[in-house]
PDB file of N, CA, C, O and CB in Angstrom:
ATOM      1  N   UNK A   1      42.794  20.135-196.955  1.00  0.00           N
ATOM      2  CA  UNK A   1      43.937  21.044-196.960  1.00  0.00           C
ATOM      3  C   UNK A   1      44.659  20.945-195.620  1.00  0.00           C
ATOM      4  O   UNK A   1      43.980  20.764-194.610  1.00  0.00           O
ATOM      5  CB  UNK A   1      43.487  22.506-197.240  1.00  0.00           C
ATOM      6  N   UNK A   2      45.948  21.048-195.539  1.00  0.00           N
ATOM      7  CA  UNK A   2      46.822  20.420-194.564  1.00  0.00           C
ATOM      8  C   UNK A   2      47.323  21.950-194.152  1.00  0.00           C
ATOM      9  O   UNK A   2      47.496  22.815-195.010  1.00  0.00           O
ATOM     10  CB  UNK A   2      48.067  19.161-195.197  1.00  0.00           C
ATOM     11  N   UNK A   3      47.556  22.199-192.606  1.00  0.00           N
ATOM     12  CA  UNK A   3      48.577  23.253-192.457  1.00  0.00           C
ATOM     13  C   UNK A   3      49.705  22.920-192.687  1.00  0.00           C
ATOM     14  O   UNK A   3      49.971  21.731-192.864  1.00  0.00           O
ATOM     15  CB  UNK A   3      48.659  23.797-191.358  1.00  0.00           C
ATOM     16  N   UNK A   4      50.701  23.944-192.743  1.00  0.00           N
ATOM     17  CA  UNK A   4      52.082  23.563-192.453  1.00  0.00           C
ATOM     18  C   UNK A   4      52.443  22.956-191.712  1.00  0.00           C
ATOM     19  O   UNK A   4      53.311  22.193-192.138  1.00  0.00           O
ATOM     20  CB  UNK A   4      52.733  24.211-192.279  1.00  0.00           C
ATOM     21  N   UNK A   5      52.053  22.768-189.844  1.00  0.00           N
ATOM     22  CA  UNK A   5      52.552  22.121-189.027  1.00  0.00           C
ATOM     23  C   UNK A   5      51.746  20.364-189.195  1.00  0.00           C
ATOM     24  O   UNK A   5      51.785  19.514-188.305  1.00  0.00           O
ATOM     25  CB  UNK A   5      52.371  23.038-187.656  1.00  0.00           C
ATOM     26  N   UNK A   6      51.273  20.243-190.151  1.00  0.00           N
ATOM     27  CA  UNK A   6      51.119  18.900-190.209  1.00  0.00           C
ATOM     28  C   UNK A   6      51.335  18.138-191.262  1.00  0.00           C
ATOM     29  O   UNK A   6      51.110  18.542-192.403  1.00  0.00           O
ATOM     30  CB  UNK A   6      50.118  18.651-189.910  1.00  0.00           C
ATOM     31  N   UNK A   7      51.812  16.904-190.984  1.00  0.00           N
ATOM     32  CA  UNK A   7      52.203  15.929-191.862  1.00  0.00           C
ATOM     33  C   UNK A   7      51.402  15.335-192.870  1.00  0.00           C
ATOM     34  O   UNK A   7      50.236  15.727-192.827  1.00  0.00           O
ATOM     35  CB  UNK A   7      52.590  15.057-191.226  1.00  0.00           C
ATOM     36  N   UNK A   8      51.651  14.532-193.744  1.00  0.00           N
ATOM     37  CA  UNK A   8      50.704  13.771-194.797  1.00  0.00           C
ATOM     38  C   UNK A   8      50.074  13.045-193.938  1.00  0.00           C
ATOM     39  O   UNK A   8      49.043  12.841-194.578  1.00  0.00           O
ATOM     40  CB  UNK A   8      51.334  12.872-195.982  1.00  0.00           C
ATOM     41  N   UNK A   9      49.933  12.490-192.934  1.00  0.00           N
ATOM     42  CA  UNK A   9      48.817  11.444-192.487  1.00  0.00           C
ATOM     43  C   UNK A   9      47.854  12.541-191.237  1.00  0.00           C
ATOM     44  O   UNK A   9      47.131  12.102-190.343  1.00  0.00           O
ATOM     45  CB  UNK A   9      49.750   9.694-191.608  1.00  0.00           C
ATOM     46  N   UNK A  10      48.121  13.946-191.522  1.00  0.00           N
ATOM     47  CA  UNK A  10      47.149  14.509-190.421  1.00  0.00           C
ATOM     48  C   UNK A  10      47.637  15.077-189.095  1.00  0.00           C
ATOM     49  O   UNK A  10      47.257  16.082-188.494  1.00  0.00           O
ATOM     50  CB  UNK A  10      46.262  13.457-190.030  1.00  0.00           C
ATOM     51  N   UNK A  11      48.875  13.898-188.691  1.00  0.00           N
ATOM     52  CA  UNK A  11      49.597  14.374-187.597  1.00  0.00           C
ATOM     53  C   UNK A  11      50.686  15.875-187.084  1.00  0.00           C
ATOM     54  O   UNK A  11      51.745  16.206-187.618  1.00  0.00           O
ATOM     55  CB  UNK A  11      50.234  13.355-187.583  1.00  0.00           C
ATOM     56  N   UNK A  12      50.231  16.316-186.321  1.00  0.00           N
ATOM     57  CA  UNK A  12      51.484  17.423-185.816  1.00  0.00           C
ATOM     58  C   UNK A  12      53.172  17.128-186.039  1.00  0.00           C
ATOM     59  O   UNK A  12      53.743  16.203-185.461  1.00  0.00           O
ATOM     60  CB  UNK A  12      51.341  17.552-184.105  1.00  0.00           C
ATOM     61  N   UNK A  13      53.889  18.111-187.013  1.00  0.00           N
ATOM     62  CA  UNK A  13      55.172  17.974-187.265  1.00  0.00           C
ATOM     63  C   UNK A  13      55.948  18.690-185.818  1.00  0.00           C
ATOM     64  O   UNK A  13      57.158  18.838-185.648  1.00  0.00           O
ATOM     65  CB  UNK A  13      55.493  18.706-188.789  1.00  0.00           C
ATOM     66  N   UNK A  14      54.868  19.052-184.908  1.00  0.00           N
ATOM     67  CA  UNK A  14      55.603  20.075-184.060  1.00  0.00           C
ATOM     68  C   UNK A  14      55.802  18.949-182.902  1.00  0.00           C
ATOM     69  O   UNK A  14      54.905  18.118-182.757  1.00  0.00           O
ATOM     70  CB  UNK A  14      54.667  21.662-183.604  1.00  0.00           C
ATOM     71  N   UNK A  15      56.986  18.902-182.055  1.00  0.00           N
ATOM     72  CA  UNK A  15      57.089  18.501-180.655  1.00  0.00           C
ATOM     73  C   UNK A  15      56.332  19.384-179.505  1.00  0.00           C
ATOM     74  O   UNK A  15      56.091  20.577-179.324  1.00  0.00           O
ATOM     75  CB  UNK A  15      58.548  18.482-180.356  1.00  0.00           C
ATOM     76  N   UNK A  16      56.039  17.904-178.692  1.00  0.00           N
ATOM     77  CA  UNK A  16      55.045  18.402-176.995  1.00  0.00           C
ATOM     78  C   UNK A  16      56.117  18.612-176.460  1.00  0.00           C
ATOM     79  O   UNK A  16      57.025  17.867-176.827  1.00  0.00           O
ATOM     80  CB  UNK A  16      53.955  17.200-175.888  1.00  0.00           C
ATOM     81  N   UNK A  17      56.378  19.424-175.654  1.00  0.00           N
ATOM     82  CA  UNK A  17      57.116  20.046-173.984  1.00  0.00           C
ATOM     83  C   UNK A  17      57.094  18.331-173.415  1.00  0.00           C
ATOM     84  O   UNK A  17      56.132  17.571-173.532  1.00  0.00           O
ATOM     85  CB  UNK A  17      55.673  21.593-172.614  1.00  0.00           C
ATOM     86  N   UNK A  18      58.030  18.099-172.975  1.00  0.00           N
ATOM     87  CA  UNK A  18      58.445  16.899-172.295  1.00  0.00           C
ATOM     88  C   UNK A  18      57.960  17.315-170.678  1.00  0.00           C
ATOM     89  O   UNK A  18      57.818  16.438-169.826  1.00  0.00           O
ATOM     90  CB  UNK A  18      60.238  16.576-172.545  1.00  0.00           C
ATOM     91  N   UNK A  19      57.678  19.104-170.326  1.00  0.00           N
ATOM     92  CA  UNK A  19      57.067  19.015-169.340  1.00  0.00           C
ATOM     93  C   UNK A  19      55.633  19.486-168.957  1.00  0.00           C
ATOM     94  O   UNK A  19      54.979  19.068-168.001  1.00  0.00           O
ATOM     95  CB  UNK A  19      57.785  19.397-168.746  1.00  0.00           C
ATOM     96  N   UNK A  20      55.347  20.202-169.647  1.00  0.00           N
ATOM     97  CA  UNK A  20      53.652  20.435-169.723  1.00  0.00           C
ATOM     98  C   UNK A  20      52.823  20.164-170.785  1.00  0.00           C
ATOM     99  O   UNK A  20      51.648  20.500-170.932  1.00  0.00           O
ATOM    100  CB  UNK A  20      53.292  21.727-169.572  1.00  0.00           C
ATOM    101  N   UNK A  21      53.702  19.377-171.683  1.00  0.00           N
ATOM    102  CA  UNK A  21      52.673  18.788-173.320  1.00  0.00           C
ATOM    103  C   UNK A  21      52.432  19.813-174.087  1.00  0.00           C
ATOM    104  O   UNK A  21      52.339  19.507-175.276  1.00  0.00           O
ATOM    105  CB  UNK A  21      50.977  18.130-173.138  1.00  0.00           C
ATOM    106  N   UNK A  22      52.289  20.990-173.829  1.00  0.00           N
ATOM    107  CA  UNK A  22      52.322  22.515-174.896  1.00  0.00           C
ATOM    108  C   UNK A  22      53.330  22.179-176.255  1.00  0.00           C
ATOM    109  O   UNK A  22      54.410  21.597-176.163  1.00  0.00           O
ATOM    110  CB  UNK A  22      53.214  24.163-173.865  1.00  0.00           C
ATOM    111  N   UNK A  23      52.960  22.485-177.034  1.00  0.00           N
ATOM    112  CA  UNK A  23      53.513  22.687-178.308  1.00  0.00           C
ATOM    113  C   UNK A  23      54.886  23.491-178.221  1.00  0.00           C
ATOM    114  O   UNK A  23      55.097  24.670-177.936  1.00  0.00           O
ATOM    115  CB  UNK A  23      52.478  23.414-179.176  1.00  0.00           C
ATOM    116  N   UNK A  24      55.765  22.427-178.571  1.00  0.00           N
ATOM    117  CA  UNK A  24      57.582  23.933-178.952  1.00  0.00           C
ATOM    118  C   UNK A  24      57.077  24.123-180.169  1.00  0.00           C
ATOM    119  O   UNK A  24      56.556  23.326-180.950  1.00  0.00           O
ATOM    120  CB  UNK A  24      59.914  23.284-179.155  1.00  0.00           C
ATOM    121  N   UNK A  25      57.372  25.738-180.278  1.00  0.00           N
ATOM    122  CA  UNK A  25      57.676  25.933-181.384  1.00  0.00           C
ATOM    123  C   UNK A  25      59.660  26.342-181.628  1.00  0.00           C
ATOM    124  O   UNK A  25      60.284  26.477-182.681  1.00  0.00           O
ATOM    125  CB  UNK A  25      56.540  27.057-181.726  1.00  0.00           C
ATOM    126  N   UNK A  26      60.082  26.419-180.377  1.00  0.00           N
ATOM    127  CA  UNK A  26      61.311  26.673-180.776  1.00  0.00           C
ATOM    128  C   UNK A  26      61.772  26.706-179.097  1.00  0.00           C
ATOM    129  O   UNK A  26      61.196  27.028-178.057  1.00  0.00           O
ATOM    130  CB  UNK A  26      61.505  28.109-181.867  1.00  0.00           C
ATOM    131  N   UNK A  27      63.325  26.117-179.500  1.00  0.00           N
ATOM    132  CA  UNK A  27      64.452  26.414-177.858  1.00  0.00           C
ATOM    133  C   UNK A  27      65.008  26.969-178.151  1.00  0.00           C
ATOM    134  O   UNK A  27      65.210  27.393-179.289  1.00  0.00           O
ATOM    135  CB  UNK A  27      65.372  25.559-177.035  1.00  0.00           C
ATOM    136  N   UNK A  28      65.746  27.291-176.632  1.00  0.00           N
ATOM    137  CA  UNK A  28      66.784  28.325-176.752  1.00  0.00           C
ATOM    138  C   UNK A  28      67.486  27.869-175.512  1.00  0.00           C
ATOM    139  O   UNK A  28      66.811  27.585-174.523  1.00  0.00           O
ATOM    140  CB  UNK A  28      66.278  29.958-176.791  1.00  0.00           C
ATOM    141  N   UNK A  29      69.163  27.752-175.482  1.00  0.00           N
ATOM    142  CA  UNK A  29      69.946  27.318-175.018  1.00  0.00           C
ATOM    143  C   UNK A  29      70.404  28.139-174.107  1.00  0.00           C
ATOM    144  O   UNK A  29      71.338  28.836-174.504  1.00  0.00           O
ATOM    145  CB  UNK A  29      70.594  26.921-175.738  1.00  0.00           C
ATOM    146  N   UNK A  30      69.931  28.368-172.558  1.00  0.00           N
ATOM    147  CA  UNK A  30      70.269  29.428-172.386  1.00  0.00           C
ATOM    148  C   UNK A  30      72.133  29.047-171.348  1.00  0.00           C
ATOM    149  O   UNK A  30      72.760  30.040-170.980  1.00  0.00           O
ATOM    150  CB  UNK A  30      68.774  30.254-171.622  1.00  0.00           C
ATOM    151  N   UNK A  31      72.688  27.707-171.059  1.00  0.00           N
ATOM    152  CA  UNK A  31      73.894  27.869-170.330  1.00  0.00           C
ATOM    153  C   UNK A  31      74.116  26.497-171.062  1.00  0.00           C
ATOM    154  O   UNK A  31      73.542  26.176-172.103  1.00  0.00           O
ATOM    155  CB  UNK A  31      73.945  28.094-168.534  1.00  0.00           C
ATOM    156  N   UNK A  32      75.098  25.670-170.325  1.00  0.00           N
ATOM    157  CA  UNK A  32      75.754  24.096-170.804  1.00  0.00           C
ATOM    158  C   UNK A  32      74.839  23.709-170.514  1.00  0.00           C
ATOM    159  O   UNK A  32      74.061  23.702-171.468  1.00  0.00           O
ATOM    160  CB  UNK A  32      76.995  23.265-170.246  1.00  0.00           C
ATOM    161  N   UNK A  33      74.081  23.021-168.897  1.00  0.00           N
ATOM    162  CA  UNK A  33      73.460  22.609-168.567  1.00  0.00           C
ATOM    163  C   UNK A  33      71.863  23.145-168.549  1.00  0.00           C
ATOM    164  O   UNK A  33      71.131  22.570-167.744  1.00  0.00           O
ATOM    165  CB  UNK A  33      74.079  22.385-167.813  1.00  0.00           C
ATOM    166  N   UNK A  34      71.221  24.297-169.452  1.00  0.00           N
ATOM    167  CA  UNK A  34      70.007  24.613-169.126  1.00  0.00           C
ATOM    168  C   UNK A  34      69.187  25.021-170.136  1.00  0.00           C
ATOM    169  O   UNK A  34      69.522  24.404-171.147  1.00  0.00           O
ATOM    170  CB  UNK A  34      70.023  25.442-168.258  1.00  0.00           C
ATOM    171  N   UNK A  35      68.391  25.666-170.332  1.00  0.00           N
ATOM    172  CA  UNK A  35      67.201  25.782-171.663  1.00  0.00           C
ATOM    173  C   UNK A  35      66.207  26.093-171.280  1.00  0.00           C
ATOM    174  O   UNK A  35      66.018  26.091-170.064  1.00  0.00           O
ATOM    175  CB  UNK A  35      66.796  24.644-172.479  1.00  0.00           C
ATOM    176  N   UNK A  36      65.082  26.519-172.267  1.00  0.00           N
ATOM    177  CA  UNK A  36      63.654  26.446-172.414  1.00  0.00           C
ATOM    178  C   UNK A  36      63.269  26.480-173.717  1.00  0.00           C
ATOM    179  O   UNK A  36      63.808  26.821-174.769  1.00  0.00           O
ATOM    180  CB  UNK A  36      62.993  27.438-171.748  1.00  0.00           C
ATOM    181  N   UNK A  37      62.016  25.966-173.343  1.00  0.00           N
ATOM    182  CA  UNK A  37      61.239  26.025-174.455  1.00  0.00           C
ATOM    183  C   UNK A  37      60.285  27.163-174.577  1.00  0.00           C
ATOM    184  O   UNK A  37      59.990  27.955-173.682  1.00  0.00           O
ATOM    185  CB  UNK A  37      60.580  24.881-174.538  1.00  0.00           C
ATOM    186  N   UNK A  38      59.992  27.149-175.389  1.00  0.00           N
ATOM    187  CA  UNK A  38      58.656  28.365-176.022  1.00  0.00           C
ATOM    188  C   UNK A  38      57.791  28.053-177.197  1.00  0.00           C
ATOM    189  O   UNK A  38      58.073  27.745-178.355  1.00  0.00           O
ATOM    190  CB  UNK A  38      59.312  29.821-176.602  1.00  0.00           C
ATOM    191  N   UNK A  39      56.453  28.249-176.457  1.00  0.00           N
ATOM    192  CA  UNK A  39      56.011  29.287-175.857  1.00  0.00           C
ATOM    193  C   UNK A  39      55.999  29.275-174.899  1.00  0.00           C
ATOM    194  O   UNK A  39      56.274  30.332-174.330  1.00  0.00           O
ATOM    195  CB  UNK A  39      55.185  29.641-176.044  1.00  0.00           C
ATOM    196  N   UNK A  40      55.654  28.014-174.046  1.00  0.00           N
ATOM    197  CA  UNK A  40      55.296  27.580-172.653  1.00  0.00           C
ATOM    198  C   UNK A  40      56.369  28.481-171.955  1.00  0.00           C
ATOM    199  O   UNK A  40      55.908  29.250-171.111  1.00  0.00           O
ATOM    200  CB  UNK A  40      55.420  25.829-172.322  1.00  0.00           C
ATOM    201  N   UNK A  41      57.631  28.517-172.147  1.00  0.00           N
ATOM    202  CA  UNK A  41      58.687  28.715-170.824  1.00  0.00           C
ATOM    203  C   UNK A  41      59.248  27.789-170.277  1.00  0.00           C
ATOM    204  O   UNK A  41      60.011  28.145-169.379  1.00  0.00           O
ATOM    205  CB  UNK A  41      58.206  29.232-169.733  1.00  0.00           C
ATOM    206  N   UNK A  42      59.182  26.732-170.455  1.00  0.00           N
ATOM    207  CA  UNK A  42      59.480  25.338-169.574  1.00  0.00           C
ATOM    208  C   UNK A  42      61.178  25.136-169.408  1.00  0.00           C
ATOM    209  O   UNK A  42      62.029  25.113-170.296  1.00  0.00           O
ATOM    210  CB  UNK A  42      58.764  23.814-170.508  1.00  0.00           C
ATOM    211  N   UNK A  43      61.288  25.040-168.377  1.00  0.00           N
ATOM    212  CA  UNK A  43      63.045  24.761-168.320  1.00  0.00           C
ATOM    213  C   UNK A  43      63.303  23.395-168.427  1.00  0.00           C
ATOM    214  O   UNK A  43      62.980  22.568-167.575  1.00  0.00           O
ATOM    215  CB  UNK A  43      63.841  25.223-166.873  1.00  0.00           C
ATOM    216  N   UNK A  44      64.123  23.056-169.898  1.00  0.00           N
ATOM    217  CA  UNK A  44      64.326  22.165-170.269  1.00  0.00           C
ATOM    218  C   UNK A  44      65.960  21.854-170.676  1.00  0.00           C
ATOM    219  O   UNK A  44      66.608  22.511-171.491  1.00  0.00           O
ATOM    220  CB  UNK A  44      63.413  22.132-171.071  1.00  0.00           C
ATOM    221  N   UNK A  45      66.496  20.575-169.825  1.00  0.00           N
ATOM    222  CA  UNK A  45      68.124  20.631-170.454  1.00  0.00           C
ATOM    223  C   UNK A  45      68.227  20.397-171.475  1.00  0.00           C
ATOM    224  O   UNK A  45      67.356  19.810-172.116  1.00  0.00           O
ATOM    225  CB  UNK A  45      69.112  19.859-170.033  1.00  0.00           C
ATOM    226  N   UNK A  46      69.710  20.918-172.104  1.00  0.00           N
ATOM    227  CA  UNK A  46      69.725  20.897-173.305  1.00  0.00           C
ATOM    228  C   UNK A  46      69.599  19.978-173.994  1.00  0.00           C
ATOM    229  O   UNK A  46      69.042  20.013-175.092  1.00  0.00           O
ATOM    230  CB  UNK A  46      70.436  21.287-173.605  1.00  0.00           C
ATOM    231  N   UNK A  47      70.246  18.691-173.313  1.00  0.00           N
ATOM    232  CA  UNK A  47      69.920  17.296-173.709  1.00  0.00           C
ATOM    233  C   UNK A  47      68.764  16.564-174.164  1.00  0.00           C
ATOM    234  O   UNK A  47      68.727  15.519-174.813  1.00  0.00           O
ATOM    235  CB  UNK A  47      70.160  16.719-172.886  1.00  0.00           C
ATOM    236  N   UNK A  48      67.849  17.261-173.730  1.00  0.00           N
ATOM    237  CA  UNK A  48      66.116  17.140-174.133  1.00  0.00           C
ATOM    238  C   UNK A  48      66.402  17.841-175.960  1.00  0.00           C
ATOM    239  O   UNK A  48      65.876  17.262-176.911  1.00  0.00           O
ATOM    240  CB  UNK A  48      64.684  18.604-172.687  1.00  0.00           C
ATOM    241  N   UNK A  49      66.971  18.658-176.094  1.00  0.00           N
ATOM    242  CA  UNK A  49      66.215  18.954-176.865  1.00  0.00           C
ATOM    243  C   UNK A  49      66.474  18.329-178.324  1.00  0.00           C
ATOM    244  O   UNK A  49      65.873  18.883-179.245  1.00  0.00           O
ATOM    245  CB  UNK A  49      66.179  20.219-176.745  1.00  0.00           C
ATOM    246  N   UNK A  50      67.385  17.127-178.669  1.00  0.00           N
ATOM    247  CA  UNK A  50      67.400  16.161-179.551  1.00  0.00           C
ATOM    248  C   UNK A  50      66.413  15.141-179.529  1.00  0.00           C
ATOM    249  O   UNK A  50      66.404  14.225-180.351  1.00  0.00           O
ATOM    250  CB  UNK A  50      68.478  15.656-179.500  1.00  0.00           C
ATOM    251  N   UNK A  51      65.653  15.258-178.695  1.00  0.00           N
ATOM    252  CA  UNK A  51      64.602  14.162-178.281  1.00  0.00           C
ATOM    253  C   UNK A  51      63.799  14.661-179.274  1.00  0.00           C
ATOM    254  O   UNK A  51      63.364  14.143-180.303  1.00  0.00           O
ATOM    255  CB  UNK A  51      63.925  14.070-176.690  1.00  0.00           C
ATOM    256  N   UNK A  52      63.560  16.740-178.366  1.00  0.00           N
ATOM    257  CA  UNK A  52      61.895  17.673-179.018  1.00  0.00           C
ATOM    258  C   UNK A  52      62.605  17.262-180.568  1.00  0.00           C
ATOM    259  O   UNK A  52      61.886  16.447-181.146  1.00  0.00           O
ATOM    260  CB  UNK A  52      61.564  20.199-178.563  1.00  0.00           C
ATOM    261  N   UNK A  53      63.386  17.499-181.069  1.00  0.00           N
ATOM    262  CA  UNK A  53      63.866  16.909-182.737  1.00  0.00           C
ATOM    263  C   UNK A  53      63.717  16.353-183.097  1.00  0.00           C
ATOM    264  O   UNK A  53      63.375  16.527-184.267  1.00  0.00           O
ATOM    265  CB  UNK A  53      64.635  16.630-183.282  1.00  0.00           C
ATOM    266  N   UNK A  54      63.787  14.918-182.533  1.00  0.00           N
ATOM    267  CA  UNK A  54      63.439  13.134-183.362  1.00  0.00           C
ATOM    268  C   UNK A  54      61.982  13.340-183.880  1.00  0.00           C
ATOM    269  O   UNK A  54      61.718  13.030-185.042  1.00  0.00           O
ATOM    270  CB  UNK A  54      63.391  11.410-181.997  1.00  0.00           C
ATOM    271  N   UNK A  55      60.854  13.947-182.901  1.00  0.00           N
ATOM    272  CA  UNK A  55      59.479  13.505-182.356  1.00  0.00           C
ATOM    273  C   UNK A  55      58.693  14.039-183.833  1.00  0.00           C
ATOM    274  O   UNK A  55      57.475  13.917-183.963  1.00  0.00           O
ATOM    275  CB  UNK A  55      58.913  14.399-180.617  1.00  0.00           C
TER     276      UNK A  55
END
């Protein structure tokens, strides 16, 4: 039995923090140039966060 956050082969559907590897579960955009993630907190530009999307 599979959770939700994982895929048919087992793997995590969720993106790592590009800065402490923690699990996003979600961003938030906070100016043009700025962000975080959560849960961690991590200040991440916004530009990152099409990356946390592809992954």
């Amino acid at each position: 039995m599979c959770s939700e956050s994982e895929g048919d082969d087992g793997s995590s559907s969720i993106p790592d923090c590009s800065h402490c590897g923690e699990p996003v579960l979600f961003a938030v955009v906070t100016g043009p140039t700025t962000g975080t993630v959560e849960p961690c907190g991590c200040s991440v530009p916004p530009d990152l966060f099409a990356e946390l999307r592809e992954e």
